[in-house]
PDB file with SEQRES, HELIX, SHEET and CRYST1 records, atoms N, CA, C and O in Angstrom:
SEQRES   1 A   79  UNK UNK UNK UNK UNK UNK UNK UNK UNK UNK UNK UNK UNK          
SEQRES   2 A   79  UNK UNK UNK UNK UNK UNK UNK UNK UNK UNK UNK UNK UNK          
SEQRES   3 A   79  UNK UNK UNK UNK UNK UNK UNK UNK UNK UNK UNK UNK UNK          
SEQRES   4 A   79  UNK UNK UNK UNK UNK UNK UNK UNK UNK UNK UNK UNK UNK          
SEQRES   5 A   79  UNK UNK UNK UNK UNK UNK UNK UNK UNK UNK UNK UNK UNK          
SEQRES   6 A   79  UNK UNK UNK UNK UNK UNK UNK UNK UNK UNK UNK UNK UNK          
SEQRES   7 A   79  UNK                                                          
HELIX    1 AA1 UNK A    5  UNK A    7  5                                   3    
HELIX    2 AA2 UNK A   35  UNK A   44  1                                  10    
HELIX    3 AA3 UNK A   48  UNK A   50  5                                   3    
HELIX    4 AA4 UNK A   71  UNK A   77  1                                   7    
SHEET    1 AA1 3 UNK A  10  UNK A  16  0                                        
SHEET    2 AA1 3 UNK A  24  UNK A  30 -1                                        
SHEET    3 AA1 3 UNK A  54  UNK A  57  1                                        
CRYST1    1.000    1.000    1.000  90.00  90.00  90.00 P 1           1          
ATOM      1  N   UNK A   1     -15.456  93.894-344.709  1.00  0.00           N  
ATOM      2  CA  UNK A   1     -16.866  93.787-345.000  1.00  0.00           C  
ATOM      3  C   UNK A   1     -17.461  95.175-345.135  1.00  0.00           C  
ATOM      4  O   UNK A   1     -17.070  95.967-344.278  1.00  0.00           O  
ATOM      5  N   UNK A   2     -18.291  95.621-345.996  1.00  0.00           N  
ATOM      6  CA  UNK A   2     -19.133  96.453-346.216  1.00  0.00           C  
ATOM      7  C   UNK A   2     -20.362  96.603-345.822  1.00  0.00           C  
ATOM      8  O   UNK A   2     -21.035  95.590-346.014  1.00  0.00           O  
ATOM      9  N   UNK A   3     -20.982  97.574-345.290  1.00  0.00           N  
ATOM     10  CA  UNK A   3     -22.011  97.568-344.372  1.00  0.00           C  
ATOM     11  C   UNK A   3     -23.109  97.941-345.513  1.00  0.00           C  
ATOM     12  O   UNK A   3     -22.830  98.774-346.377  1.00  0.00           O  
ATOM     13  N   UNK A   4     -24.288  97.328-345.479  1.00  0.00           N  
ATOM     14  CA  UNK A   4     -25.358  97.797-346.230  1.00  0.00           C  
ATOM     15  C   UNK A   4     -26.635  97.735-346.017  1.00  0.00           C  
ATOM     16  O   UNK A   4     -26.953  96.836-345.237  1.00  0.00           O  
ATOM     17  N   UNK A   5     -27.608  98.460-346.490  1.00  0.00           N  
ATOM     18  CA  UNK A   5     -28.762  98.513-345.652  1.00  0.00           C  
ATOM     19  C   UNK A   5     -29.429  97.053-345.276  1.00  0.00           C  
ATOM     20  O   UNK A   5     -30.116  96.779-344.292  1.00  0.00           O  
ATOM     21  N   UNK A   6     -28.955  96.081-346.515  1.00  0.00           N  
ATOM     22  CA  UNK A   6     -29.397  94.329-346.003  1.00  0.00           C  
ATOM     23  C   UNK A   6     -28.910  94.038-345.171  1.00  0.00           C  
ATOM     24  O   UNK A   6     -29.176  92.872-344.883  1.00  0.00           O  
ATOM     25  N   UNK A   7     -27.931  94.727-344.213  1.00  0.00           N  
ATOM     26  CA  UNK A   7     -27.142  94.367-342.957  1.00  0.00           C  
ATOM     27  C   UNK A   7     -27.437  95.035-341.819  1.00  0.00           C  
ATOM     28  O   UNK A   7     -26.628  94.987-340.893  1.00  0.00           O  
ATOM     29  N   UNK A   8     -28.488  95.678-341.706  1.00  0.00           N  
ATOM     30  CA  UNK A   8     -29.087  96.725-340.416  1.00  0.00           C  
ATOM     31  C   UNK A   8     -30.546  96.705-340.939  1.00  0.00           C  
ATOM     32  O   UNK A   8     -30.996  97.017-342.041  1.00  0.00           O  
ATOM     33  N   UNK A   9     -31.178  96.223-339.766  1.00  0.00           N  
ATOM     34  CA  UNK A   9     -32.774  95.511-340.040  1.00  0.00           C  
ATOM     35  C   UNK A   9     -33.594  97.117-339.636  1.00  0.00           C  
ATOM     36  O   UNK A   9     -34.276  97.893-340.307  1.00  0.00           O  
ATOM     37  N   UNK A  10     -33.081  97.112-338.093  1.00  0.00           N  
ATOM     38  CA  UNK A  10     -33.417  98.701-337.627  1.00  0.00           C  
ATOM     39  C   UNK A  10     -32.205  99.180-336.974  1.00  0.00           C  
ATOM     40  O   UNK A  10     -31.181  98.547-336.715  1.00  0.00           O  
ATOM     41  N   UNK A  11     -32.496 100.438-336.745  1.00  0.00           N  
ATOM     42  CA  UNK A  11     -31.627 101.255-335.817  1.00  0.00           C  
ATOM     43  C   UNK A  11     -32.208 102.185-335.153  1.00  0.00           C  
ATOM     44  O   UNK A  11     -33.283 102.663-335.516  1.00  0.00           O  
ATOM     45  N   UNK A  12     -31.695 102.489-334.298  1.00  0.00           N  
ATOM     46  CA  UNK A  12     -32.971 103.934-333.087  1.00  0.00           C  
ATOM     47  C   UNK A  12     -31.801 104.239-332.834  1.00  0.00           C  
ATOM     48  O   UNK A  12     -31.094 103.278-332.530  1.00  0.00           O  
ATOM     49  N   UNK A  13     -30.948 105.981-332.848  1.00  0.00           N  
ATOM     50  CA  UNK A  13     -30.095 106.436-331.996  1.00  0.00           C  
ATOM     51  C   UNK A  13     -30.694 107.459-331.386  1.00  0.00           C  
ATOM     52  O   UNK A  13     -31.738 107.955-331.809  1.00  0.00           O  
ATOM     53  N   UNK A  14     -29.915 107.962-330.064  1.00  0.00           N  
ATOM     54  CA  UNK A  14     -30.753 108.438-329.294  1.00  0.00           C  
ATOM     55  C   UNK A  14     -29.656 108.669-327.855  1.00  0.00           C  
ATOM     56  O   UNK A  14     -28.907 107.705-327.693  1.00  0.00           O  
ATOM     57  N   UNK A  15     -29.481 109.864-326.778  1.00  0.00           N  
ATOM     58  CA  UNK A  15     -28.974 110.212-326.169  1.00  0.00           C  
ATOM     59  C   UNK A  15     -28.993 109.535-324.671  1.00  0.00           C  
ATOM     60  O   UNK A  15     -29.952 108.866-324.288  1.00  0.00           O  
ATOM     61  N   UNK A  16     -27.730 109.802-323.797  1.00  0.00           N  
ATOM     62  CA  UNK A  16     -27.573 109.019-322.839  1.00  0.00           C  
ATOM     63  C   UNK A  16     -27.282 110.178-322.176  1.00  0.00           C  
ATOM     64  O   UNK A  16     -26.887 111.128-322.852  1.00  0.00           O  
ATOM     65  N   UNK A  17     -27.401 110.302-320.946  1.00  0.00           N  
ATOM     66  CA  UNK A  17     -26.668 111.299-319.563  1.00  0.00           C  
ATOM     67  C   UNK A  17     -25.118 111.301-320.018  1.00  0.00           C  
ATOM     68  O   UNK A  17     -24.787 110.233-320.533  1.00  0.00           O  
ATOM     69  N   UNK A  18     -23.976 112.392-319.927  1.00  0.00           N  
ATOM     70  CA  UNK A  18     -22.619 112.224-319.913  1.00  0.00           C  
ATOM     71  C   UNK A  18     -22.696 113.326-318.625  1.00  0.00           C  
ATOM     72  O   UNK A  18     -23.615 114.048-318.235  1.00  0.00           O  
ATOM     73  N   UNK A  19     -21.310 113.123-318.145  1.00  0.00           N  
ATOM     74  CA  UNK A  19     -20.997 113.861-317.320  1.00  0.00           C  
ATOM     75  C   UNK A  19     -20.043 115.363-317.800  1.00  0.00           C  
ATOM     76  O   UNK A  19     -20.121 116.554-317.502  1.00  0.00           O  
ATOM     77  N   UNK A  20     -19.202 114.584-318.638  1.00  0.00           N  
ATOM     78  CA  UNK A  20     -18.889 116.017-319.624  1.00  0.00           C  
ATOM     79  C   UNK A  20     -19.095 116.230-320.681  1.00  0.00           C  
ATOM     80  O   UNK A  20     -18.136 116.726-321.271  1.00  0.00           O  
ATOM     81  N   UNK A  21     -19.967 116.076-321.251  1.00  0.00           N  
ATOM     82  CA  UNK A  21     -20.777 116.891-322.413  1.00  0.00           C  
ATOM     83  C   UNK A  21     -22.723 116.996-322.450  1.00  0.00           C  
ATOM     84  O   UNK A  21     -23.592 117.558-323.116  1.00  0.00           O  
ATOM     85  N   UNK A  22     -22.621 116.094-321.316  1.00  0.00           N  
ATOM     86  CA  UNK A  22     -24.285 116.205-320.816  1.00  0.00           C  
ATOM     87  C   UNK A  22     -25.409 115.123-321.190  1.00  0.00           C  
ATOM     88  O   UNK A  22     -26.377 114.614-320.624  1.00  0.00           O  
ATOM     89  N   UNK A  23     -24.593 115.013-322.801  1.00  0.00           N  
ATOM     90  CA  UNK A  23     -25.290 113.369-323.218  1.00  0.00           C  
ATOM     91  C   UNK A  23     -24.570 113.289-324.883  1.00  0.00           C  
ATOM     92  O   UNK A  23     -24.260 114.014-325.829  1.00  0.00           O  
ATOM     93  N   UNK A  24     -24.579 111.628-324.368  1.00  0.00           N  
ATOM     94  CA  UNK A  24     -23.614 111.023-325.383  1.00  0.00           C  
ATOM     95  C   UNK A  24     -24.296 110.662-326.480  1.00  0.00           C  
ATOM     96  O   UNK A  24     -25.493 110.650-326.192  1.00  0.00           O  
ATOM     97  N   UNK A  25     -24.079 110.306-327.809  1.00  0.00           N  
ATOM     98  CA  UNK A  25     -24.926 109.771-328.399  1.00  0.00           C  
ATOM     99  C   UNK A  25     -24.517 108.341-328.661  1.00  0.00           C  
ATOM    100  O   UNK A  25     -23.440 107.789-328.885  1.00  0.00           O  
ATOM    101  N   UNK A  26     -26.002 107.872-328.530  1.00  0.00           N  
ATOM    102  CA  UNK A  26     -25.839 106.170-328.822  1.00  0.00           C  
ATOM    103  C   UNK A  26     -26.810 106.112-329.690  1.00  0.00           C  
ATOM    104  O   UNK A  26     -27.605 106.884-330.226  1.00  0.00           O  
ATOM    105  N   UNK A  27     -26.353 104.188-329.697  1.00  0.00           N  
ATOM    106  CA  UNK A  27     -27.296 104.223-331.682  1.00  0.00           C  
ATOM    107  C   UNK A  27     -27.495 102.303-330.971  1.00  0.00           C  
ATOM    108  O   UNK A  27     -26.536 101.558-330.770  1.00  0.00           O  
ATOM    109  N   UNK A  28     -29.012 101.924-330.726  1.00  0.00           N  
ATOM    110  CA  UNK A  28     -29.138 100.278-330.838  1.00  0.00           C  
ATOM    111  C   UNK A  28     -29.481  99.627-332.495  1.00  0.00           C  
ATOM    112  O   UNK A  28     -30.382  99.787-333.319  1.00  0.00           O  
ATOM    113  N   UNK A  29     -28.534  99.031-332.439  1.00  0.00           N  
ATOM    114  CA  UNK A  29     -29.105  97.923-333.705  1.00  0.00           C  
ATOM    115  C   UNK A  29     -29.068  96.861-334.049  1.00  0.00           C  
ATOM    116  O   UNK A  29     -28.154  96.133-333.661  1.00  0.00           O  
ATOM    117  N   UNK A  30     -30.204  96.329-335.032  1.00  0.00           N  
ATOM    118  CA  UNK A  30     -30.658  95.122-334.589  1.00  0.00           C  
ATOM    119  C   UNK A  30     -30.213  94.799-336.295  1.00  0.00           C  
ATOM    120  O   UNK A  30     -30.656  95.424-337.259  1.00  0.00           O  
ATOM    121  N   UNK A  31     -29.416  93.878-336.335  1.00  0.00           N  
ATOM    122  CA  UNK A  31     -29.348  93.154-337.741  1.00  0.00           C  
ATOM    123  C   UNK A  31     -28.089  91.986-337.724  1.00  0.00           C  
ATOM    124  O   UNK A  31     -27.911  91.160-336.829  1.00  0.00           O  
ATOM    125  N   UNK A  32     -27.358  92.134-338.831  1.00  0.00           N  
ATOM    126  CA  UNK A  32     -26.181  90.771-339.079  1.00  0.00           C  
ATOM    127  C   UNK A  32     -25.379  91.670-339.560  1.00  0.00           C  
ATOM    128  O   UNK A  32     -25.319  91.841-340.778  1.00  0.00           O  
ATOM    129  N   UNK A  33     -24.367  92.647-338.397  1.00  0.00           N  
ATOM    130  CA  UNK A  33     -23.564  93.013-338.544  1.00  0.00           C  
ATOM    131  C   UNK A  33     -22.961  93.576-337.110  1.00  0.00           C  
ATOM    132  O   UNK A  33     -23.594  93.773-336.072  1.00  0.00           O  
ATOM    133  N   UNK A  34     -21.501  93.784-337.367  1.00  0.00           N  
ATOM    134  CA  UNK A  34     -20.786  93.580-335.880  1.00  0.00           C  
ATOM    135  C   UNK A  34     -20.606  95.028-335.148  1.00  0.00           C  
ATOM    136  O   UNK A  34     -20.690  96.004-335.894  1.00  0.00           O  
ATOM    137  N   UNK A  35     -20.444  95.187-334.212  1.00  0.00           N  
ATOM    138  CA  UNK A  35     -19.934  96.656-333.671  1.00  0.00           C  
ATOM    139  C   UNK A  35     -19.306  97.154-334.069  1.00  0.00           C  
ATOM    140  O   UNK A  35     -19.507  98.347-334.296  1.00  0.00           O  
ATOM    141  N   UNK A  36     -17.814  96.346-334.491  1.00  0.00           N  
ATOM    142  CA  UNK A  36     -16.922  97.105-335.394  1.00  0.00           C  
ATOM    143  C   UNK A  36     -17.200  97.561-336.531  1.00  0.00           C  
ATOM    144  O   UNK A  36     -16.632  98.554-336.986  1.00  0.00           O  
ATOM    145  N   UNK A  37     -18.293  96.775-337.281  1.00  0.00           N  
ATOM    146  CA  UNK A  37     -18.477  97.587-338.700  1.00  0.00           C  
ATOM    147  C   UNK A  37     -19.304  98.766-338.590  1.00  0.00           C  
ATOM    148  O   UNK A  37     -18.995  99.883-339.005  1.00  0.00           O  
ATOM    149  N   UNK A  38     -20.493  98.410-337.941  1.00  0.00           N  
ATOM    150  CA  UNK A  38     -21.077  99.805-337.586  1.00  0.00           C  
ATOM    151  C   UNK A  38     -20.412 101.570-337.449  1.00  0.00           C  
ATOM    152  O   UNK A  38     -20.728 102.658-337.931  1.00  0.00           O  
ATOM    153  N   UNK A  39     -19.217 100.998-336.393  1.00  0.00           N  
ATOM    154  CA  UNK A  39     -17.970 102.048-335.870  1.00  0.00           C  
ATOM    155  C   UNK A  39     -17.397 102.494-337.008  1.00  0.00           C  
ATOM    156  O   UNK A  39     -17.135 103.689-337.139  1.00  0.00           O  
ATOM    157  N   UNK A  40     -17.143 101.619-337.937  1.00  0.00           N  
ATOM    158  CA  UNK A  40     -16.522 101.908-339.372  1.00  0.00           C  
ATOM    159  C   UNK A  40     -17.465 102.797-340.082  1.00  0.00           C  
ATOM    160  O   UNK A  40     -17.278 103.965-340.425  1.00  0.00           O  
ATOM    161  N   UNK A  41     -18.529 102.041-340.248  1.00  0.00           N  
ATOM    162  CA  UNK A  41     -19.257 102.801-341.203  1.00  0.00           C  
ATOM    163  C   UNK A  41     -19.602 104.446-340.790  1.00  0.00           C  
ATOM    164  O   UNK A  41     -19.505 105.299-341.672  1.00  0.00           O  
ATOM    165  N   UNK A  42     -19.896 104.724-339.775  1.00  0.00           N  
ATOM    166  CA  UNK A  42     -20.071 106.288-338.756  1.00  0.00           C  
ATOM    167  C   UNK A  42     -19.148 106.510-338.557  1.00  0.00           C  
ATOM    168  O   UNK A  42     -19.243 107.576-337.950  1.00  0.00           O  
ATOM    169  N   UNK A  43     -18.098 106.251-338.626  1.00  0.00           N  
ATOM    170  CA  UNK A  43     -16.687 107.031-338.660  1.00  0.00           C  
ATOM    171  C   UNK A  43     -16.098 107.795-339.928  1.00  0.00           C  
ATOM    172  O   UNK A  43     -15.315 108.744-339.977  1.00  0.00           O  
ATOM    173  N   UNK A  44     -16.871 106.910-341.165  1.00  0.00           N  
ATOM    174  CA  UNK A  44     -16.891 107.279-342.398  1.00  0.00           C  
ATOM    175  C   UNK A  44     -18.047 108.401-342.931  1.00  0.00           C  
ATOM    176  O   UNK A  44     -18.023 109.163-343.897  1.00  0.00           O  
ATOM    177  N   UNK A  45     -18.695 108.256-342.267  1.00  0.00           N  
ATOM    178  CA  UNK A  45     -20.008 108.683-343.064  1.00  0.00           C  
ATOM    179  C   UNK A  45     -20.684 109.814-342.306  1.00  0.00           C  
ATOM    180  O   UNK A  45     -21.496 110.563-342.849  1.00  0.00           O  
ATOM    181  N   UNK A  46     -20.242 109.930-340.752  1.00  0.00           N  
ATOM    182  CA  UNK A  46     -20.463 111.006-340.087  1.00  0.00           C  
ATOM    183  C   UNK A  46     -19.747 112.119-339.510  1.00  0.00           C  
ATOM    184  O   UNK A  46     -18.531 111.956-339.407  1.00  0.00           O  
ATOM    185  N   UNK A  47     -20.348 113.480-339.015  1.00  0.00           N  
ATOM    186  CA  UNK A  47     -19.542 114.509-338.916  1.00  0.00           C  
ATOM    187  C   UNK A  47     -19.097 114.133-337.102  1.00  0.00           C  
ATOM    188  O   UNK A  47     -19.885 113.825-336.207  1.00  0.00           O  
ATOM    189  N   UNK A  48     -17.762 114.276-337.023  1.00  0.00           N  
ATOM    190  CA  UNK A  48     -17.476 114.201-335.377  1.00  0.00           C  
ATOM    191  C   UNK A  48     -18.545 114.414-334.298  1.00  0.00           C  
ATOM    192  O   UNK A  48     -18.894 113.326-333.838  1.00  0.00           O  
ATOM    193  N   UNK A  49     -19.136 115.380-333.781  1.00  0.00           N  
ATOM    194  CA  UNK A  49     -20.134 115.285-332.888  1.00  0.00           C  
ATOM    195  C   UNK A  49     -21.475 114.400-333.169  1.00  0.00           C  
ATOM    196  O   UNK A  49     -22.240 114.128-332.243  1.00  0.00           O  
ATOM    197  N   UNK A  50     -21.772 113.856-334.861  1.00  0.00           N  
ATOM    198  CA  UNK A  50     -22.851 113.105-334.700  1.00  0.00           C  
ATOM    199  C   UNK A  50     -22.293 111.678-334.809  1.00  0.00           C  
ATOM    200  O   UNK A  50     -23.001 110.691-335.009  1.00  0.00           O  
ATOM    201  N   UNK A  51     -21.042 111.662-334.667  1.00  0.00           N  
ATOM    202  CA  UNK A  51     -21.110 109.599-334.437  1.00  0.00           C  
ATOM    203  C   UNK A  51     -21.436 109.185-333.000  1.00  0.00           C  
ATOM    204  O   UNK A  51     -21.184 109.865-332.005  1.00  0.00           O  
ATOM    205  N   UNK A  52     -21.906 108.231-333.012  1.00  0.00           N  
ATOM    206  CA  UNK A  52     -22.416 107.598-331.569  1.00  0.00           C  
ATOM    207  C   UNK A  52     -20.935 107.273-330.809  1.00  0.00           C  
ATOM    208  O   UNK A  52     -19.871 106.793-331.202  1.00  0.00           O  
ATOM    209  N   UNK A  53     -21.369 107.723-329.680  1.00  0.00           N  
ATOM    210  CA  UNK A  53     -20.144 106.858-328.708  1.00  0.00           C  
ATOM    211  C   UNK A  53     -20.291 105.307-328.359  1.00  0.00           C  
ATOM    212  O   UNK A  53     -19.290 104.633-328.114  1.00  0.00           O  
ATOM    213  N   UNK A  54     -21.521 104.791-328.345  1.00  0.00           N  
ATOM    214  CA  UNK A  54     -21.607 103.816-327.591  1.00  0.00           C  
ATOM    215  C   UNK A  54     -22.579 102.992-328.117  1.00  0.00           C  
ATOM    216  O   UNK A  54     -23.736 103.336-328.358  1.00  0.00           O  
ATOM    217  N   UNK A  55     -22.244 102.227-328.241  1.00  0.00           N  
ATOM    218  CA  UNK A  55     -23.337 101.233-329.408  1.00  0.00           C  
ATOM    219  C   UNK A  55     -23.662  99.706-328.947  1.00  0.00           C  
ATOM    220  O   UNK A  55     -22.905  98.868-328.457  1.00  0.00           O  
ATOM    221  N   UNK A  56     -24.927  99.635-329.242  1.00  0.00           N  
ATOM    222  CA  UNK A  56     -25.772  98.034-328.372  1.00  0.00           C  
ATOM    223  C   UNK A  56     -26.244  97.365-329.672  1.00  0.00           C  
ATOM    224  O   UNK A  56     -27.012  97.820-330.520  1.00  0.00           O  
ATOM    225  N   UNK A  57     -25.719  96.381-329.643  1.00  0.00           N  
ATOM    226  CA  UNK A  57     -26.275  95.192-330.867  1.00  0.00           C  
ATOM    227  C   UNK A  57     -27.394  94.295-330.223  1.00  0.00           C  
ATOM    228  O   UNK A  57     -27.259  93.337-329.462  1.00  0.00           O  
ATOM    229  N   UNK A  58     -28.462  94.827-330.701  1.00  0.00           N  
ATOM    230  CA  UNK A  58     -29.635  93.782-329.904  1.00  0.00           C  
ATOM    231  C   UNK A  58     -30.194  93.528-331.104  1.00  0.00           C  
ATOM    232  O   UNK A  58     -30.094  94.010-332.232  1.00  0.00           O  
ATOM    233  N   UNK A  59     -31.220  92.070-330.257  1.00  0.00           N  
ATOM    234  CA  UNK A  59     -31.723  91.391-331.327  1.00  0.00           C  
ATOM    235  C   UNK A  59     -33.270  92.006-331.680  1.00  0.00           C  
ATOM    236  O   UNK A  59     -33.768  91.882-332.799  1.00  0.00           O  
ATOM    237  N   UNK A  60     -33.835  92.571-330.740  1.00  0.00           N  
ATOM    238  CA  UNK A  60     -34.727  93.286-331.251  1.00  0.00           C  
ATOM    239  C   UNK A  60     -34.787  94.894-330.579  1.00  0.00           C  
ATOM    240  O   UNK A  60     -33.871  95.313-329.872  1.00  0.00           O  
ATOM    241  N   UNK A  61     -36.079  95.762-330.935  1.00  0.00           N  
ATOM    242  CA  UNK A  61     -36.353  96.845-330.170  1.00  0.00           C  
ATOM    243  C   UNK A  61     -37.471  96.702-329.726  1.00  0.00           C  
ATOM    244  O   UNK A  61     -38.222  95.833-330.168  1.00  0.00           O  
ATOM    245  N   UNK A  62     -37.866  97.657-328.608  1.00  0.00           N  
ATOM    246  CA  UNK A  62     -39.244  97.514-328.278  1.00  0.00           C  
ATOM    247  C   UNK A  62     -40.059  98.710-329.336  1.00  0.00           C  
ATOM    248  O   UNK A  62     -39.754  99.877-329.585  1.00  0.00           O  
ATOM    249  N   UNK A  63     -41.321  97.773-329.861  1.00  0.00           N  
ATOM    250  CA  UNK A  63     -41.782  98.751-330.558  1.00  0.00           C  
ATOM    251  C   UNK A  63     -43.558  98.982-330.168  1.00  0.00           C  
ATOM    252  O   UNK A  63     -44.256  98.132-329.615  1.00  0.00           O  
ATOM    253  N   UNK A  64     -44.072 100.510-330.677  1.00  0.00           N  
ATOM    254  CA  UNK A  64     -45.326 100.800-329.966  1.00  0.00           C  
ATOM    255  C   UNK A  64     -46.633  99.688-330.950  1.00  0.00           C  
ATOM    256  O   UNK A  64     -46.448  98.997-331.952  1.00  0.00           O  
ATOM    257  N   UNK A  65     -47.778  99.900-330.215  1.00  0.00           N  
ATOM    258  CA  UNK A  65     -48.413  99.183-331.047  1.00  0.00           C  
ATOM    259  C   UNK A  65     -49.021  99.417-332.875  1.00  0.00           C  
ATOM    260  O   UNK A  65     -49.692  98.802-333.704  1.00  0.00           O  
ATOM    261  N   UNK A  66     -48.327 100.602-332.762  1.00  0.00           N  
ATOM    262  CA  UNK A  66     -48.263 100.382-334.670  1.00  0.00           C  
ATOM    263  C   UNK A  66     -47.200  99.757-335.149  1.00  0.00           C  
ATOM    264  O   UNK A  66     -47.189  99.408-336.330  1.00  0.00           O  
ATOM    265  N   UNK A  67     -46.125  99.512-334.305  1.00  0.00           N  
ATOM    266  CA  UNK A  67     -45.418  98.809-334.901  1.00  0.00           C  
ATOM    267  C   UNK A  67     -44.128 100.038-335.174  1.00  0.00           C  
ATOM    268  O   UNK A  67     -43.198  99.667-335.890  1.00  0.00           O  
ATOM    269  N   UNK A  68     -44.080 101.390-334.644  1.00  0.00           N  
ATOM    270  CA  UNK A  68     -42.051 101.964-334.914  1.00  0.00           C  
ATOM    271  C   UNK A  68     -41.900 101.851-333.873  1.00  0.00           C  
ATOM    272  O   UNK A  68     -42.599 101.365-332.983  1.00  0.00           O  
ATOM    273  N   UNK A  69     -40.979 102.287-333.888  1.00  0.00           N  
ATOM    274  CA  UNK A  69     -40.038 101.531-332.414  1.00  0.00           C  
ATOM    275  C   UNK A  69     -40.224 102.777-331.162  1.00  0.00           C  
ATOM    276  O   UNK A  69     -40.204 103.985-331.401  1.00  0.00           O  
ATOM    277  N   UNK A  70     -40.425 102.094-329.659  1.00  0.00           N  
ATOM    278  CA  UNK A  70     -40.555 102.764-329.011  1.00  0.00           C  
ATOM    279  C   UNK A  70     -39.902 103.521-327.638  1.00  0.00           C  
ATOM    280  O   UNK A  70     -39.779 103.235-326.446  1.00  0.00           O  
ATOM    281  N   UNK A  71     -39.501 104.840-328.666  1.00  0.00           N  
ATOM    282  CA  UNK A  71     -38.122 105.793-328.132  1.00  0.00           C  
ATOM    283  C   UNK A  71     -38.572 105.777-326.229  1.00  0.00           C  
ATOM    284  O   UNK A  71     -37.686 105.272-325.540  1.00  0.00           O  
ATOM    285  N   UNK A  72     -39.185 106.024-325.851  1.00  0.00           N  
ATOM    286  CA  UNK A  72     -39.404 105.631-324.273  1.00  0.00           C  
ATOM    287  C   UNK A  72     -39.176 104.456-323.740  1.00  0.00           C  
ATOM    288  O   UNK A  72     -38.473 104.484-322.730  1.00  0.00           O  
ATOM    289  N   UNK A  73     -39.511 103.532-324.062  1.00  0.00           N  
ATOM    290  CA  UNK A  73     -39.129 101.755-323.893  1.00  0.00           C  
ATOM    291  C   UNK A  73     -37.496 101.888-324.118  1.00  0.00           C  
ATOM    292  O   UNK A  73     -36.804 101.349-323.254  1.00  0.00           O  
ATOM    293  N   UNK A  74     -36.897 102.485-325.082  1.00  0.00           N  
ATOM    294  CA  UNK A  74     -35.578 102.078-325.500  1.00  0.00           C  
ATOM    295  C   UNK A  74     -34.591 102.957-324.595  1.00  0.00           C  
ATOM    296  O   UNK A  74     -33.427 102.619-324.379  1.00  0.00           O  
ATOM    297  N   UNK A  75     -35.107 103.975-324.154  1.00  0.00           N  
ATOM    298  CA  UNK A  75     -34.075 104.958-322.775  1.00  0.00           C  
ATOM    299  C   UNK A  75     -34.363 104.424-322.190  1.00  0.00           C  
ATOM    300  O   UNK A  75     -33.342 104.262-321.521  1.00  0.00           O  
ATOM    301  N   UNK A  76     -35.827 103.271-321.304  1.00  0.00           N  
ATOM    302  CA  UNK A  76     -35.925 103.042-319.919  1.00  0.00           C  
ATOM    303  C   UNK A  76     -34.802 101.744-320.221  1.00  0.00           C  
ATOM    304  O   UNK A  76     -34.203 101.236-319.274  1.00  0.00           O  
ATOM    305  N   UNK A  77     -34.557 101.206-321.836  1.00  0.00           N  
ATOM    306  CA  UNK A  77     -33.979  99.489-321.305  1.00  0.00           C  
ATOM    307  C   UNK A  77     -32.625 100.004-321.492  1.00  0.00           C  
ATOM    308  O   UNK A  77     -31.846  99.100-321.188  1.00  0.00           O  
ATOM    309  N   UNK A  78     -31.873 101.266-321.931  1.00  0.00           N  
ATOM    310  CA  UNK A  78     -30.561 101.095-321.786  1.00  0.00           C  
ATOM    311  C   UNK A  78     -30.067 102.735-320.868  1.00  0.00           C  
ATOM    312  O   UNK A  78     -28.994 103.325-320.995  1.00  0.00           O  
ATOM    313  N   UNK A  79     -30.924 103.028-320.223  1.00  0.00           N  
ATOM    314  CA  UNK A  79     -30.604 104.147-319.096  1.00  0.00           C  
ATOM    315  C   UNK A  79     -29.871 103.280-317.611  1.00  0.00           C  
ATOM    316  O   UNK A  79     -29.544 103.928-316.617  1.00  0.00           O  
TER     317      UNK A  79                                                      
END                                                                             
């Protein structure tokens, strides 16, 4: 399967605590497509230090009241 933008509704990536490198990068997304393709597609398409390590398929994000998504809400729900 091929990943395409009709297959990722949103995405927010965004850093986690690591212990050896200080912070990991992660990426939540919300659409009709699987972890593995995601992994595929950023394995393809990104340079080594910017693919995410760790990836959350949710059904939505929390977003502020205009409506983008809200990067404080989204470290407190996956810190």
């Amino acid at each position: 399967m091929r990943v395409s933008a009709h297959d990722i509704h949103q995405v927010v990536a965004f850093g986690l605590p690591d212990e050896q490198w200080g912070q990991r990068v992660c990426v939540a997304v919300v659409g009709s497509v699987s972890e593995a393709h995601v992994r595929e597609f950023a394995a393809k398409e990104l340079a080594g230090p910017k693919r995410p390590k760790t990836f959350f398929m949710v059904k939505a994000l929390p977003q502020t009241h205009s409506g983008t998504i809200d990067r404080s809400a989204v470290l407190a729900l996956f810190a």
